[in-house]
C-alpha positions as CSV (number, residue, x, y, z in Angstrom):
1,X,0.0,0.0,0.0
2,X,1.1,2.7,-0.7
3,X,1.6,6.0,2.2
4,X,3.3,8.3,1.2
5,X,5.1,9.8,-1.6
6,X,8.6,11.3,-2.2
7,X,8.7,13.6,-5.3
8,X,12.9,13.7,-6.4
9,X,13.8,16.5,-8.7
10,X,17.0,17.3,-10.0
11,X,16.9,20.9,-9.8
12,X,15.2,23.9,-8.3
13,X,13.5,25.0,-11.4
14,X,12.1,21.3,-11.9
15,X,10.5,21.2,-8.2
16,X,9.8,24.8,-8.2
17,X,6.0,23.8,-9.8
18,X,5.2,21.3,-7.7
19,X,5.3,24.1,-4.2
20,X,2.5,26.1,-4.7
21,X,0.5,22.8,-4.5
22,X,2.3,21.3,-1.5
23,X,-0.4,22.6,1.6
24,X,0.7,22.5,4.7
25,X,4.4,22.7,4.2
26,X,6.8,22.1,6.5
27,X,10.5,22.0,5.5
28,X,13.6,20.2,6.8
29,X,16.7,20.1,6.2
30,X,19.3,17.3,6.0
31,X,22.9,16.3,4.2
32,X,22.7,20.4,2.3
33,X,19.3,19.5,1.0
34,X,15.8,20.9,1.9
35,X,13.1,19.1,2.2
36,X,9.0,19.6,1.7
37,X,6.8,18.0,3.2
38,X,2.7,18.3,3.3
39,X,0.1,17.4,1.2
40,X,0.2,17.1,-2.4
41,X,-3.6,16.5,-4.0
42,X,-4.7,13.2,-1.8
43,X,-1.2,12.0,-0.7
44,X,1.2,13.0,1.6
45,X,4.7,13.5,0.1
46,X,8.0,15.3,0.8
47,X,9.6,17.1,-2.3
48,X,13.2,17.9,-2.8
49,X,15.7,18.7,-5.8
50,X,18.6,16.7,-4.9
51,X,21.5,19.1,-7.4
52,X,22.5,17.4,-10.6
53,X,24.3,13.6,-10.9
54,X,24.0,10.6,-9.9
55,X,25.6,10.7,-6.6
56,X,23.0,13.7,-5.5
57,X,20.3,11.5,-6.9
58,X,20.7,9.1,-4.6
59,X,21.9,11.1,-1.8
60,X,18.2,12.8,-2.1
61,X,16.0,9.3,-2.9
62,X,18.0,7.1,0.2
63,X,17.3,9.8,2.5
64,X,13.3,10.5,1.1
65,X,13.3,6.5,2.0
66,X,15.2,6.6,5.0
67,X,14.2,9.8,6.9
68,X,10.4,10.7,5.3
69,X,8.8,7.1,5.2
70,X,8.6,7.8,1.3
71,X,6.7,4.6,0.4
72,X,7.4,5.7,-3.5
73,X,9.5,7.8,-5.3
74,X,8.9,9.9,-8.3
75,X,11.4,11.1,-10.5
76,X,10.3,14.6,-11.9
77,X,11.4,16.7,-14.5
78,X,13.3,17.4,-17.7
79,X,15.4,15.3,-20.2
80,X,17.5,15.4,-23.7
81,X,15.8,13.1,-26.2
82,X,17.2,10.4,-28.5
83,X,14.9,8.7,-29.9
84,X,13.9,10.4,-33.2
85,X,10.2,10.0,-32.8
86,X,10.3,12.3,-29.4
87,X,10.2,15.8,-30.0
88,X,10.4,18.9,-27.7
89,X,7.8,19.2,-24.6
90,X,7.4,15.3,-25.3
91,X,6.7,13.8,-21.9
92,X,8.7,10.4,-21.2
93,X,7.3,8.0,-19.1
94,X,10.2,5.5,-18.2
95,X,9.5,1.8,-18.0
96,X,12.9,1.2,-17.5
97,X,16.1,3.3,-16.7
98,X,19.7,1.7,-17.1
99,X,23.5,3.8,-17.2
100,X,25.0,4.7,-20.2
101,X,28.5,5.4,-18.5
102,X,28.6,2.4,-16.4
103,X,29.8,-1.1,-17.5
104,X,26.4,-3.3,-18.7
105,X,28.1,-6.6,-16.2
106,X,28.6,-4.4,-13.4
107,X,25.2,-4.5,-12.1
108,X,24.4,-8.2,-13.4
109,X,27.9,-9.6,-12.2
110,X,27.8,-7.4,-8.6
111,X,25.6,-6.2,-6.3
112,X,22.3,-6.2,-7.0
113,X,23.2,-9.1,-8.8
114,X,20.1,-7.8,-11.7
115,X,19.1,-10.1,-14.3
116,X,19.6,-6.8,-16.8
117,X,21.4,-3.6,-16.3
118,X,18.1,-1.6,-16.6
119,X,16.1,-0.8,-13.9
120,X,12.3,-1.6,-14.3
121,X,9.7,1.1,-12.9
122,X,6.8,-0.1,-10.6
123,X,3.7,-1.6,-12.6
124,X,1.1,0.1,-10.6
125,X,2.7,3.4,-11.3
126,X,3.0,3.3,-14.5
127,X,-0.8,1.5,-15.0
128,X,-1.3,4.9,-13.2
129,X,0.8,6.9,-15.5
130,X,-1.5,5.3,-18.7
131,X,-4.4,6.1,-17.4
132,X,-3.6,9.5,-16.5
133,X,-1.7,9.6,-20.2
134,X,-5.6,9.8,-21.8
135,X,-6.7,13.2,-22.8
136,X,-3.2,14.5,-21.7
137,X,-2.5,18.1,-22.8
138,X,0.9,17.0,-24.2
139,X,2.1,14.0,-25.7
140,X,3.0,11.2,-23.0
141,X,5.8,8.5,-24.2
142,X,6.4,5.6,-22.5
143,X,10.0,3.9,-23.2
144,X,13.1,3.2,-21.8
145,X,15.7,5.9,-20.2
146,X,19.1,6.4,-19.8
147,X,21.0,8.3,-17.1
148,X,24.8,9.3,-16.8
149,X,26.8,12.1,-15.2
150,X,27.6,14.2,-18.8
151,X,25.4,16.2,-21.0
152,X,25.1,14.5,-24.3
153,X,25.0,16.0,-27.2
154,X,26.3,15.4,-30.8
155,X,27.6,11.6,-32.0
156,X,27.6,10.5,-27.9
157,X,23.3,10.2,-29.2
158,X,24.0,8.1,-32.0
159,X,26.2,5.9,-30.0
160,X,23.7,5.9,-26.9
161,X,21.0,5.0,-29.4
162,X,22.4,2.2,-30.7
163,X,23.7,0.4,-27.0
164,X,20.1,1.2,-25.3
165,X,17.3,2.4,-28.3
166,X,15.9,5.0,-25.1
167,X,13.8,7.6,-25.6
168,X,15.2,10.2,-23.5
169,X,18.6,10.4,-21.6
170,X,19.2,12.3,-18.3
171,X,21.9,12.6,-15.4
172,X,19.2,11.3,-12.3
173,X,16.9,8.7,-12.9
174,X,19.0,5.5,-13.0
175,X,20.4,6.2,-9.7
176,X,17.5,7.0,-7.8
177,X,15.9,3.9,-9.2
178,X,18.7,1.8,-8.3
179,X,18.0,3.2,-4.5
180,X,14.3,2.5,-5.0
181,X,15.0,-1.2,-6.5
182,X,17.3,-2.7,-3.3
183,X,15.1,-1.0,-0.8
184,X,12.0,-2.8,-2.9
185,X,10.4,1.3,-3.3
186,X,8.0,1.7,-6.2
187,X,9.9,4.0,-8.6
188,X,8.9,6.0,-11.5
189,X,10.7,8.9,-13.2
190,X,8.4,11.2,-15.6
191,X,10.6,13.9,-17.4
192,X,9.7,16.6,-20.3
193,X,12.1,16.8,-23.0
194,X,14.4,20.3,-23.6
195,X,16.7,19.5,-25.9
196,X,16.9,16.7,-29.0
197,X,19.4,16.5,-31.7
198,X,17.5,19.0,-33.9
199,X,17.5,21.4,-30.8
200,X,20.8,20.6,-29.5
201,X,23.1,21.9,-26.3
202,X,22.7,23.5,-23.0
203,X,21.8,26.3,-24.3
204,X,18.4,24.6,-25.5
205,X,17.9,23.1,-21.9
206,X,18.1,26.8,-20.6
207,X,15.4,28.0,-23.0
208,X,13.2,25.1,-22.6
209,X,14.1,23.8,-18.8
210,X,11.0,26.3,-17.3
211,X,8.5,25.2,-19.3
212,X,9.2,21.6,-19.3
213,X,9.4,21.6,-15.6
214,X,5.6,22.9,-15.8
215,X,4.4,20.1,-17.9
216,X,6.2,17.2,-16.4
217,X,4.9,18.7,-12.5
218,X,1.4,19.3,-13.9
219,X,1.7,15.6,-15.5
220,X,2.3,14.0,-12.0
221,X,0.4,15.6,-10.2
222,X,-2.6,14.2,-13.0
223,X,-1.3,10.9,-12.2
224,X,-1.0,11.0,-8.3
225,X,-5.1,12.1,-8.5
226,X,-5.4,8.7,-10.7
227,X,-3.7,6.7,-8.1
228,X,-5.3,7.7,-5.5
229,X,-9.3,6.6,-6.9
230,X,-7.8,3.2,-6.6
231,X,-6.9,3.3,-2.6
């Protein structure tokens, strides 16, 4: 059953959407992070942006598990595309996240011992995510993901294409679902897309990072009030 949820974004203009809705709010902070917690539509739920990478990722998701009784964990925010078929404001639901920078046996061969190197999100949210996807505002995509700690841009996409056919690519979502998957958390990342390889660079995620963090917020927030007719 799910109690309560912990909303993980990776920056402050990604969770910035979500705080007017938070009522309630109390904040808290822990390891240089600050935490929001309330209510958010039906659920409780603590919100943070955790800084950019990996290692912040899942500095901010272990301690939204360990210290807020998160009971779920969802990934919100922005993303570069890859595949060809996504295109700008795209949403991307992931069904499964793996790392592009990291060995493929180094998950299968070591701790946690995974039957693949990817990372598969929780059924019941994304069943949740579907539903919610119906009459959307924007298109929703549902796909794989891949996360590492460099902005890719250029021929790193064909060659990320080819390894992992994802939709999107990111620098957060693999690790926070690693967290979630040894702890047993229900995990799912939703991100809007900023940049593809028609709008390339960081300078495309800086035009587009505001608006994208709208639609991805306004597209969980749509979700959590489908999950919550079924408790």
């Amino acid at each position: 059953m799910l109690q309560k949820i912990g909303i993980l974004c990776a920056s402050d203009t990604e969770l910035a959407p979500f705080l007017p809705h938070i009522q309630g709010v109390r904040t808290d902070r822990k390891a240089m992070l600050t935490f929001h917690t309330g209510r958010l539509g039906a659920w409780e739920a603590t919100a943070v942006y955790s800084g950019v990478g990996k290692v912040n990722a899942a500095v901010a998701a272990q301690l939204l598990i360990d210290a807020f009784g998160a009971t779920a964990v969802i990934n919100a925010g922005t993303a570069g595309g890859l595949d060809e078929k996504v295109g700008l404001f795209d949403t991307v639901v992931t069904q499964r996240a793996a790392y592009h920078d990291m060995d493929e046996d180094i998950l299968t061969d070591f701790h946690p011992w995974m039957e693949t190197p990817f990372f598969p999100s929780d059924p019941r949210l994304l069943a949740a995510a579907r539903m919610a996807a119906a009459g959307a505002a924007h298109p929703i995509r549902f796909g794989d993901s891949v996360t590492g700690d460099t902005f890719v841009e250029g021929k790193r996409r064909a060659e990320i294409r080819r390894r992992f056919a994802p939709l999107s690519v990111d620098m957060e979502t693999a690790a926070a679902a690693q967290v979630c998957y040894v702890h047993k958390i229900p995990f799912l990342a939703v991100r809007t897309i900023t940049d593809t390889a028609e709008a390339d660079g960081p300078d495309a995620f800086e035009k587009n990072c505001e608006r994208a963090s709208v639609i991805a917020a306004d597209f969980v927030r749509r979700l959590l009030d489908v999950l919550a007719v079924g408790e």
